[in-house]
C-alpha positions in Angstrom: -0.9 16.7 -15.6 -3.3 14.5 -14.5 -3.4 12.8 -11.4 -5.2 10.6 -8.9 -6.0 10.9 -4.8 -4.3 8.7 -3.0 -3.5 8.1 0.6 -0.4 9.2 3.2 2.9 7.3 1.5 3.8 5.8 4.9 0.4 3.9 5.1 0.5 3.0 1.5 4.5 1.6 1.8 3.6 -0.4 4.7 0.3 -1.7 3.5 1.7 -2.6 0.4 4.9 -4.3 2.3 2.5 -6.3 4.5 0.1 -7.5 1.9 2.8 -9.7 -0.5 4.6 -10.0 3.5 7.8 -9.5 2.5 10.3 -9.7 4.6 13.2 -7.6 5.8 16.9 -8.7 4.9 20.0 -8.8 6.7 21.9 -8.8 3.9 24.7 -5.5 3.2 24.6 -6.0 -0.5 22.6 -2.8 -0.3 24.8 -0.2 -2.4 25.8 0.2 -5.9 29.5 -0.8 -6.9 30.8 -0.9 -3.6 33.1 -3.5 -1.9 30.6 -5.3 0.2 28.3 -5.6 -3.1 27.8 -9.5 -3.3 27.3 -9.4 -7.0 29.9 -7.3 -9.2 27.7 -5.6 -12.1 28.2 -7.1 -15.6 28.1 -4.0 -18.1 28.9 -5.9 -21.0 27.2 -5.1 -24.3 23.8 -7.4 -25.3 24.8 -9.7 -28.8 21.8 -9.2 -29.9 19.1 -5.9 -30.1 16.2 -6.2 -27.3 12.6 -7.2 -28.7 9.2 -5.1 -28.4 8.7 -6.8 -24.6 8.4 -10.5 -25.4 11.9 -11.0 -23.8 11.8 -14.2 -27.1 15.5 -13.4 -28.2 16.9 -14.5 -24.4 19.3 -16.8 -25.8 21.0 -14.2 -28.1 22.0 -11.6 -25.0 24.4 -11.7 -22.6 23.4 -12.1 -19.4 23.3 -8.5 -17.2 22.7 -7.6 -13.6 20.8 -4.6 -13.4 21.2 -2.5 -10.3 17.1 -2.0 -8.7 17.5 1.3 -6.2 14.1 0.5 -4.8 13.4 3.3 -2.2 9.9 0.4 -1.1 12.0 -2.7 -1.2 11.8 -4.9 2.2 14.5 -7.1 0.5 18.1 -6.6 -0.8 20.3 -8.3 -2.5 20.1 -10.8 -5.7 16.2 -11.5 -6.1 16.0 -15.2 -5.3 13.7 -18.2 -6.3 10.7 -18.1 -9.3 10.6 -14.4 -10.0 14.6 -14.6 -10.3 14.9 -17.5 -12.7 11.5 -15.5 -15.0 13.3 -12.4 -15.5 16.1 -14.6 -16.1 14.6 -17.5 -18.6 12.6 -14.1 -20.1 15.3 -11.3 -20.6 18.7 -12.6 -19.5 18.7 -10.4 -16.5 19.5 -10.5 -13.0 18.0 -8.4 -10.2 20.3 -6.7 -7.5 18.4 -4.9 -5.2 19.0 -1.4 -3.3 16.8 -1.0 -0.2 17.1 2.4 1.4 14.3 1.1 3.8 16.8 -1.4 5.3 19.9 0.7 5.6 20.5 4.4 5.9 16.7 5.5 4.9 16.6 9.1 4.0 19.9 9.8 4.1 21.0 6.1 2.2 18.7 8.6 -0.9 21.1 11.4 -0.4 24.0 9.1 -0.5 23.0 7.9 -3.9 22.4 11.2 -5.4 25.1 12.9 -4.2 26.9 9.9 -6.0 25.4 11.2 -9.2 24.2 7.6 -10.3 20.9 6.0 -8.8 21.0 2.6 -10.1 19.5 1.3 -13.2 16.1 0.9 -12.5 14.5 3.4 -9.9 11.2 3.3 -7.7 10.6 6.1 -5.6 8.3 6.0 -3.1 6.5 9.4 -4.1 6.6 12.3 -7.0 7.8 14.5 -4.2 11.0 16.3 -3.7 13.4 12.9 -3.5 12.1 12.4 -7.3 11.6 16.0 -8.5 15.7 16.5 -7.2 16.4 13.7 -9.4 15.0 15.0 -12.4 16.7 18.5 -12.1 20.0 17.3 -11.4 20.2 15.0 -14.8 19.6 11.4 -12.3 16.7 9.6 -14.5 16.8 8.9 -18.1 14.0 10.5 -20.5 12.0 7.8 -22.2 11.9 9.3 -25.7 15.3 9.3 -25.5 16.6 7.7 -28.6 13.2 6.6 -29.0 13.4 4.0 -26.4 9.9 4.4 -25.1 8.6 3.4 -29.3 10.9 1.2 -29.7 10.9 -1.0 -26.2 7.6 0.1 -24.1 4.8 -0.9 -26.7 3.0 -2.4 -23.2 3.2 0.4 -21.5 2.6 2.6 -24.3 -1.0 0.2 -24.6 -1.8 -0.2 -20.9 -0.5 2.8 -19.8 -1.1 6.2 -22.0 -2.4 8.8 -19.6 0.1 7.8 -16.8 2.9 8.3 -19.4 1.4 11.3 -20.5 1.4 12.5 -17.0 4.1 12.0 -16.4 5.3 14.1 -19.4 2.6 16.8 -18.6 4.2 16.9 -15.0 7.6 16.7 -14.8 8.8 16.5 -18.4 7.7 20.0 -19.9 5.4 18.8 -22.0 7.9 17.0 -24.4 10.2 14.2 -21.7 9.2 11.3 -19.7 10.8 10.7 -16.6 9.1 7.6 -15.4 5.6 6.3 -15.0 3.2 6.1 -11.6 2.0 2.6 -10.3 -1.3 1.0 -9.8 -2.3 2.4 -13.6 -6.7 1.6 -13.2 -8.8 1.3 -16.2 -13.0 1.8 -15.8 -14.7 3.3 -12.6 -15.7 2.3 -9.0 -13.9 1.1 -6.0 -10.2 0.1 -6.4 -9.9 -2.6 -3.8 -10.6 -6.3 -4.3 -12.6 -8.8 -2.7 -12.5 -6.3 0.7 -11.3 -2.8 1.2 -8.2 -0.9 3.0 -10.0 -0.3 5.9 -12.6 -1.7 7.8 -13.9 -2.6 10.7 -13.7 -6.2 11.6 -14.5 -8.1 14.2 -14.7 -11.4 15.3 -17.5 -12.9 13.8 -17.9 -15.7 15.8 -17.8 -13.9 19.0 -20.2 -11.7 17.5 -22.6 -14.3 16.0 -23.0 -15.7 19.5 -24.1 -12.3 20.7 -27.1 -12.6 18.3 -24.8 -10.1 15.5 -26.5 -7.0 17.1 -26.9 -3.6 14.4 -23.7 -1.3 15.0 -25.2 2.3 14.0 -22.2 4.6 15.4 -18.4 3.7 15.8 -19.6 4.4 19.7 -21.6 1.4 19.5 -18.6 -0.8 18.7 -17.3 -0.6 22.6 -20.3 -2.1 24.1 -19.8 -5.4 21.6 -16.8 -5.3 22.3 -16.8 -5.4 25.7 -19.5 -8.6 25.6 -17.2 -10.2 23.1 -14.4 -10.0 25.6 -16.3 -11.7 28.6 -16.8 -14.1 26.0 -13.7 -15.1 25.8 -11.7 -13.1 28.0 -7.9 -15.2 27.5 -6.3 -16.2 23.9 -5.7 -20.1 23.1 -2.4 -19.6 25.0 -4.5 -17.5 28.0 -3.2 -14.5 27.1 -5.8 -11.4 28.0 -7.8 -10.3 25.0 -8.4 -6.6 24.2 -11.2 -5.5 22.4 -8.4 -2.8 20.8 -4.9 -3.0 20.2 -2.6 0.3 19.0 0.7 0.7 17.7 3.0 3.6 17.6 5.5 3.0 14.9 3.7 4.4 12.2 3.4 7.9 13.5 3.8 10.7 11.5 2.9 14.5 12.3 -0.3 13.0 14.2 -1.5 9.2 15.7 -1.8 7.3 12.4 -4.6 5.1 14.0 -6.6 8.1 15.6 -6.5 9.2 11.3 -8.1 5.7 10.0 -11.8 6.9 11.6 -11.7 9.6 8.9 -10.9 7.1 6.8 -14.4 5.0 8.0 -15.9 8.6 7.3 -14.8 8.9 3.5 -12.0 11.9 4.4 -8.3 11.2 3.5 -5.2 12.5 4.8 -3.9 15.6 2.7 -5.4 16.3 -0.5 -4.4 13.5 -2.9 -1.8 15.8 -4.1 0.3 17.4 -2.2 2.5 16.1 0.9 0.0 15.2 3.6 0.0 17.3 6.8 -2.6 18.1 9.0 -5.5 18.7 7.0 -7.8 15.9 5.8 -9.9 16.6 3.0 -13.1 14.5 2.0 -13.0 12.0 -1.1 -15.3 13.8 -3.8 -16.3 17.1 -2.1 -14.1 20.3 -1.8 -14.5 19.9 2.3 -11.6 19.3 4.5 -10.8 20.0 8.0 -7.8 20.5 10.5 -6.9 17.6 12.5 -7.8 19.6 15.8 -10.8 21.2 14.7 -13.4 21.0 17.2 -15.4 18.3 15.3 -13.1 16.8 13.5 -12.5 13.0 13.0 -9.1 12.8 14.4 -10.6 13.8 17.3 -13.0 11.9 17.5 -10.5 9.0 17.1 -8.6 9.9 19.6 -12.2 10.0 22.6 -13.3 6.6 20.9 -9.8 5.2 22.3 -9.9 6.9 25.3 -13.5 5.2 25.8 -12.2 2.4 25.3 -9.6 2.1 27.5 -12.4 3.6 30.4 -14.1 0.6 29.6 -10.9 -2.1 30.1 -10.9 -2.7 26.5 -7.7 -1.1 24.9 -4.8 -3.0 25.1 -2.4 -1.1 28.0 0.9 -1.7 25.8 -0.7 0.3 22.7 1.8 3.4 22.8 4.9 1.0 23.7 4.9 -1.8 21.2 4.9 -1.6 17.1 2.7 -3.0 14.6 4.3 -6.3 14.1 3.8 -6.7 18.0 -0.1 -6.2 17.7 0.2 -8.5 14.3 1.5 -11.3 17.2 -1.3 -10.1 19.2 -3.9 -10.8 16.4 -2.7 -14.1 15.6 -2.6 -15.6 18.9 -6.3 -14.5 19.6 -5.5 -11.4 22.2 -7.6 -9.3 19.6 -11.5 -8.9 18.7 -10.9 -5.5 16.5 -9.4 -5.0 13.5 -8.5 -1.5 11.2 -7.5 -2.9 8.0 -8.7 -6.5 6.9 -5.5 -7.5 5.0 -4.4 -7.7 9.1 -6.8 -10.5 9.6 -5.1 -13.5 7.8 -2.6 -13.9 10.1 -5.9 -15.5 12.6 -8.0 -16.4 9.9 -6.0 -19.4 9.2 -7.5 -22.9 7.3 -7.6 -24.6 10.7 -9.5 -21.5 12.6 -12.0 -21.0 10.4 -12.6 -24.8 9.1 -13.7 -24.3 13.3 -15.7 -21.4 12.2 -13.5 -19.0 14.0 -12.3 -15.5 12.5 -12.6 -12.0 11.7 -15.2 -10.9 8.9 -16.6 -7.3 8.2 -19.2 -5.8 10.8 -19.2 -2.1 9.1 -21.6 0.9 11.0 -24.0 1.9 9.8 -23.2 5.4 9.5 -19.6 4.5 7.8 -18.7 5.6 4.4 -15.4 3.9 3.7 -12.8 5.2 2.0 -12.3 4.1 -1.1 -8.8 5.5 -3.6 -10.7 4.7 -7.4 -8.9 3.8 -10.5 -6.8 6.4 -11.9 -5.5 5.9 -15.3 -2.7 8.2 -14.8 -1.1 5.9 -11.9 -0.3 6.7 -8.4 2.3 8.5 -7.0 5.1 6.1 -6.4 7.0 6.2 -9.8 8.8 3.3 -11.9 12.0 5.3 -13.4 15.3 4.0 -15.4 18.6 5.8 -13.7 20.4 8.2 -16.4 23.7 6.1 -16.2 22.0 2.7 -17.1 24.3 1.0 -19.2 21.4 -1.1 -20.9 18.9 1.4 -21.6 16.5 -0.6 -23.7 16.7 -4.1 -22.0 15.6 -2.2 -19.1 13.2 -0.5 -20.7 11.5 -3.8 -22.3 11.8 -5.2 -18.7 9.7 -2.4 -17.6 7.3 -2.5 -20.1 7.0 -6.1 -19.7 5.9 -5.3 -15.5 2.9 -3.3 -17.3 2.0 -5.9 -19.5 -1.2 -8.2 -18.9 1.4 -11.5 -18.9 3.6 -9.5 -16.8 0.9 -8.4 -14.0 -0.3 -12.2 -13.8 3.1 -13.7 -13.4 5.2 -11.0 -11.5 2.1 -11.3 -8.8 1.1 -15.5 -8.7 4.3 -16.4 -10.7 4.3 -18.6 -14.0 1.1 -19.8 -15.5 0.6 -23.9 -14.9 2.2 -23.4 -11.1 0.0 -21.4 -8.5 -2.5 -20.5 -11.6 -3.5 -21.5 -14.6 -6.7 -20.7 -17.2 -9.2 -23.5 -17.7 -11.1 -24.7 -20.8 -13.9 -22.5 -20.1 -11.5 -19.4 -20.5 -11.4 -18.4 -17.0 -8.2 -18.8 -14.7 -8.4 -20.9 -11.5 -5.5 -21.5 -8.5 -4.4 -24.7 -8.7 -4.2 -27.3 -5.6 -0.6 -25.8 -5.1 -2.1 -22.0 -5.4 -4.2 -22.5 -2.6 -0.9 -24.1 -0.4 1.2 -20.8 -1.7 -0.6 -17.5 -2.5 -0.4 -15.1 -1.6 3.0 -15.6 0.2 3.6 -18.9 2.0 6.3 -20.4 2.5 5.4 -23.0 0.4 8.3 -24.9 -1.0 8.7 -24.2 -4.9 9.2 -27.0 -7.5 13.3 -26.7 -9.0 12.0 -25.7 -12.3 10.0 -23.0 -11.4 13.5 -22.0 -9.5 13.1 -23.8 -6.3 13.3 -22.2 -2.2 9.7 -21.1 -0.9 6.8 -19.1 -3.1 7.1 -16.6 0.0 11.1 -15.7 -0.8 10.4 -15.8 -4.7 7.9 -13.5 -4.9 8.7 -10.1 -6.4 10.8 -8.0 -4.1 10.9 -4.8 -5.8 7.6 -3.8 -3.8 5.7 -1.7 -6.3 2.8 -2.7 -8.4 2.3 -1.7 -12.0 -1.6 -2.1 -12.9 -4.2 -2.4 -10.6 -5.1 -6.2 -9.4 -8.7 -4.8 -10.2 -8.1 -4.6 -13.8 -9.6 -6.5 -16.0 -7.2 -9.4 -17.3 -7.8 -9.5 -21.0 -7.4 -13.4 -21.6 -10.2 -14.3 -19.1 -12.5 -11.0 -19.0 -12.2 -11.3 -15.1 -9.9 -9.1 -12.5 -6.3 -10.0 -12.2 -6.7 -10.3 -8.8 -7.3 -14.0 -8.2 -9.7 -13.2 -5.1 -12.6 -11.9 -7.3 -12.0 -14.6 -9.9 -14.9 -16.7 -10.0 -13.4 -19.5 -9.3 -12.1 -18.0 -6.1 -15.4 -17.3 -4.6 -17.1 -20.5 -5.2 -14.1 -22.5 -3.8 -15.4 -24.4 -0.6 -16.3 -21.4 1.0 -14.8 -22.2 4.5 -17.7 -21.6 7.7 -16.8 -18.1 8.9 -17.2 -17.1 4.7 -20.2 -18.7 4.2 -22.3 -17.6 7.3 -20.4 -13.8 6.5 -22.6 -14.1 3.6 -26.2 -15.1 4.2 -25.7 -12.6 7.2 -24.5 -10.0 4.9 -26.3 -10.7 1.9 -23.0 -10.6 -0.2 -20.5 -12.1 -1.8 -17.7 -10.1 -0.3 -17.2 -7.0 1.8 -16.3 -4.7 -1.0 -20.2 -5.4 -2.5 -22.0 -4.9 0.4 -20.0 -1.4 1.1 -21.3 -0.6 -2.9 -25.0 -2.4 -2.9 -25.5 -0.1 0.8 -23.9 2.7 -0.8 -21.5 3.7 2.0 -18.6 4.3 0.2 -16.9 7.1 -0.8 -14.9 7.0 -4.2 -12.1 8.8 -5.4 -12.0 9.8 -9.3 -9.2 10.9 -11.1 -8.5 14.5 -11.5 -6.5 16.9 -14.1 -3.9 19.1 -13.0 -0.8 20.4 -14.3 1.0 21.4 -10.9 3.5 19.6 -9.7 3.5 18.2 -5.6 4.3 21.6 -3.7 7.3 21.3 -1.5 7.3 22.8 2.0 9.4 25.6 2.5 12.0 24.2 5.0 10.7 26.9 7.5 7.6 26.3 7.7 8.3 22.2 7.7 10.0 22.7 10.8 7.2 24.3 12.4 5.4 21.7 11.1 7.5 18.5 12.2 7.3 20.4 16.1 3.6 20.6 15.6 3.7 17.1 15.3 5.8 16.1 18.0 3.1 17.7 20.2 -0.1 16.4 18.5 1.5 13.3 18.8 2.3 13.4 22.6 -0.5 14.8 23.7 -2.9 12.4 21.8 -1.4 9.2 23.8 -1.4 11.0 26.9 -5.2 11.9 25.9 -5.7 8.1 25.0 -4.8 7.0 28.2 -6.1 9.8 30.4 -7.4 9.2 34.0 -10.9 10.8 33.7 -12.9 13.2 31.6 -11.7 16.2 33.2 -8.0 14.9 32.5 -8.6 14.3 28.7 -10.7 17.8 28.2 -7.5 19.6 29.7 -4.8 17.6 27.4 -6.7 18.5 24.6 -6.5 22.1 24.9 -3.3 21.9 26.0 -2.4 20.1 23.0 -4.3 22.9 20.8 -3.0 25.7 22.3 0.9 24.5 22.3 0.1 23.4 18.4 -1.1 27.1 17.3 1.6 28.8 19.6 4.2 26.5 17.0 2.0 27.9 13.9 -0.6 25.5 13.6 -2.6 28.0 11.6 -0.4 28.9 9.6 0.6 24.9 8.6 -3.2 24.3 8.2 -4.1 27.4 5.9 -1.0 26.6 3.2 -1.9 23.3 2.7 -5.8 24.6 2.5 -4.2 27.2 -0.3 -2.9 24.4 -2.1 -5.5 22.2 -2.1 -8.4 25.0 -3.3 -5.2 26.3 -6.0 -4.2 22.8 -7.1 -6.8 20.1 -6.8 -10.2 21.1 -5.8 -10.7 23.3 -9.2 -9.7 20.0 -11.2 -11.7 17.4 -9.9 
């Protein structure tokens, strides 16, 4: 098979979710057939055969509901506002929605496969065992079945090929398809758009006024930091600022946020293959190393928060509160720092940095940011039709239209003329409403576009198809409507336009390229499937985790030196008393068996 790095499926759910900011429903229409379902499935038979994709015959089928068991979904229920009325004016179909995030989680997933029927159209949120199950017990439909994948997935056939073929390499024997992976890339370099996953930020006008000072080591961040905060130590509601702020809700087997300095460092949880654990492995070398090795950049992490917070600058709530609290937090002013720039709009809005006020890109210069590549074999969340679909091939055609260049542009900025549209010189531009809507405002939506808000119309399945980096055919520029051109010569607001003389760039994803301090991932070959953890050893690993996560906030927050050396080799020596060798060394195994011969 062939497959591509890619980061923790945690971080990559909730980046994902927070980027197109859906948001989470109330609603109990979250299971299939049951007596709280708010719409009762229509299995009636189309009039008329589905087309190659074009969804042009509408007006000869029936209408359907389709059932969407969407294991990344923020949302469920019927798919409201312009996206609903597309699919509708388009195929004939409506979209129920299955969100295992919002009720029941894990064991909502056993609940539908013990059921024997998953729904009509499937994402899973990894190629793991949830997905492999599925497969063996006769849950997903095979593509070539009946020749459905010919007949009704020319657009993924065309834009598509090696992930299908993965696909069938993987987990079809050669001959079946069972699904296809997302964020299918085309070409080479960085993945990301106009700025990357990770970052740091900071706030540049704070740091502007301290004459923007050269940051060599992530050490050198605390200093500035601290200056920034005497600059303006209360929010504009005098709130105290911190120079850091943590959250604790997206823990896994370590801190999640003491992980992200490997991620400044060009190392990666896991090894892009199997399930992530506590081994990080760097982006293009065969190099790795255990979360508490001596030297390792988890550890690090966790001494430049405990700096930090030595120096007044880490926000004392960190371990308590949960991202969305430190998202408040961010938008009120109470921060200077930020991890991840897709964080940063919620400050940097029109009226802030009309005033010249926001956070911008101040990298170190010893970073090498992590960077995932394009992969044309996809990632590993997988798009997958359940085997009990009772309208195989319009769900098919759906699918294939999701991979298609029209349906990229429109199931992401909606229908060409409203928030986009493509000039007489070729190239697409937002229109005066784009800039009021994307990428998720809650911008109202003209009735025939299908009326409520741009934010509650926007696709709520939650998984991409083709890369936004991509090259859209019908203009020769990215899909992503950041890097258009048009984009980045569009009244540049203050905190933009001084980021760049400073900077001598365009955006933050150039500079990381023209300074060469990024680190790349490319697509490897491999015909093993994800391993699965034998359930003995994952419960030595989830009580591993339990400690490294303890001990690391209690290291965070520690009184003194001699305080923080002693939790750390407490926190070692409980870890390898649990089997922390023996976690570490099978998921090196794998990693030098399955993916560092192949890439």
């Amino acid at each position: 098979m062939m497959n591509k790095r890619w980061s923790g499926t945690a971080m990559l759910i909730l980046m994902s979710a927070m980027l197109v900011f859906t948001s989470a429903c109330s609603s109990n229409n979250n299971g299939r057939n049951t007596a709280n379902n708010g719409g009762t499935k229509n299995t009636n038979t189309a009039t008329a055969e589905p087309g190659s994709g074009s969804g042009t015959d509408t007006a000869d089928r029936q209408e359907i509901t389709i059932d969407v068991f969407s294991m990344l979904a923020n949302y469920a229920g019927e798919q409201p506002g312009w996206f609903a009325k597309m699919v509708k004016d388009k195929f004939n179909i409506k979209l129920n929605i299955i969100a295992s995030n919002l009720a029941g989680g894990q064991q909502k997933i056993a609940t539908m496969m013990a059921s024997g029927d998953l729904g009509d159209l499937v994402v899973f949120g990894s190629n793991g065992k949830d997905y492999q199950d599925a497969i063996k017990a006769g849950l997903l439909l095979d593509f070539t079945k009946d020749d459905l994948l010919n007949k009704y997935g020319k657009e993924l056939l065309a834009n598509a090929p090696d992930a299908i073929d993965a696909n069938r390499q993987q987990f079809g024997g050669g001959s079946s398809v069972y699904g296809v992976g997302f964020d299918v890339g085309t070409g080479e370099g960085p993945s990301e758009g106009a700025t990357m996953t990770y970052g740091p930020n900071l706030r540049w006008d704070l740091y502007q006024k301290l004459g923007s000072p050269e940051v060599k080591t992530l050490n050198d961040y605390l200093p500035l930091l601290k200056q920034m905060q005497e600059l303006e130590p209360v929010s504009e509601n005098g709130r105290p600022t911190y120079g850091i702020s943590l959250w604790s809700d997206w823990d896994g087997t370590y801190m999640t946020l003491a992980k992200v300095i490997a991620q400044f460092h060009g190392y990666n949880e896991g090894d892009g293959l199997n399930p992530a654990g506590l081994i990080l492995t760097h982006q293009n070398k065969d190099e790795w190393q255990g979360v508490l090795d001596e030297n390792s950049y988890y550890l690090e992490g966790l001494k430049f928060y405990y700096d930090a917070n030595q120096m007044g600058l880490l926000d004392p709530d960190s371990l308590t509160q949960k991202f969305s609290d430190v998202s408040n937090k961010i938008k009120d002013g109470q921060v200077l720092f930020s991890h991840f720039p897709w964080v940063d709009n919620v400050y940097n809005t029109p009226e802030r940095t009309a005033e010249g006020k926001g956070f911008a890109l101040v990298p170190f210069a010893d970073e090498k940011i992590t960077s995932y590549g394009m992969s044309p074999y996809g990632g590993n969340r997988v798009w997958a039709i359940g085997a009990k679909a009772k309208e195989p091939a319009r769900i098919m055609e759906f699918l294939s239209w999701l991979y298609s260049p029209e349906g990229v542009m429109e199931s992401n900025y909606g229908p060409k003329g409203l928030a986009w549209d493509i000039g007489a010189d070729g190239k697409a531009f937002v229109t005066d409403y784009g800039w009021k809507a994307l990428p998720a405002n809650a911008e109202p939506v003209p009735a025939e576009y299908g009326g409520g808000t741009f934010k509650d119309g926007t696709n709520q399945i939650n998984n991409t198809t083709l890369k936004l980096t991509n090259i859209y055919p019908a203009t020769g520029e990215a899909y992503d409507y950041n890097l258009w051109t048009s984009t980045l010569n569009h009244n540049p607001d203050p905190v933009t336009q001084s980021w760049r003389e400073k900077m001598g760039a365009m955006t933050a994803k150039e500079y990381f390229v023209n300074h060469n301090m990024i680190e790349v991932s490319k697509p490897f070959f491999t015909t093993e499937t994800p391993a699965t953890v034998p359930a003995q050893l994952q419960q030595k690993i989830d009580g591993i985790g339990k400690i490294i996560k303890e001990y690391s906030w209690k290291m965070v927050f520690a009184k003194n030196d001699a305080e923080f050396n002693k939790l750390r080799d407490q926190m070692i020596e409980k870890s390898k008393g649990l089997g922390y060798d023996e976690a570490v060394q099978y998921e090196v195994t794998n990693a030098e068996k399955m993916v560092f011969p192949y890439r």
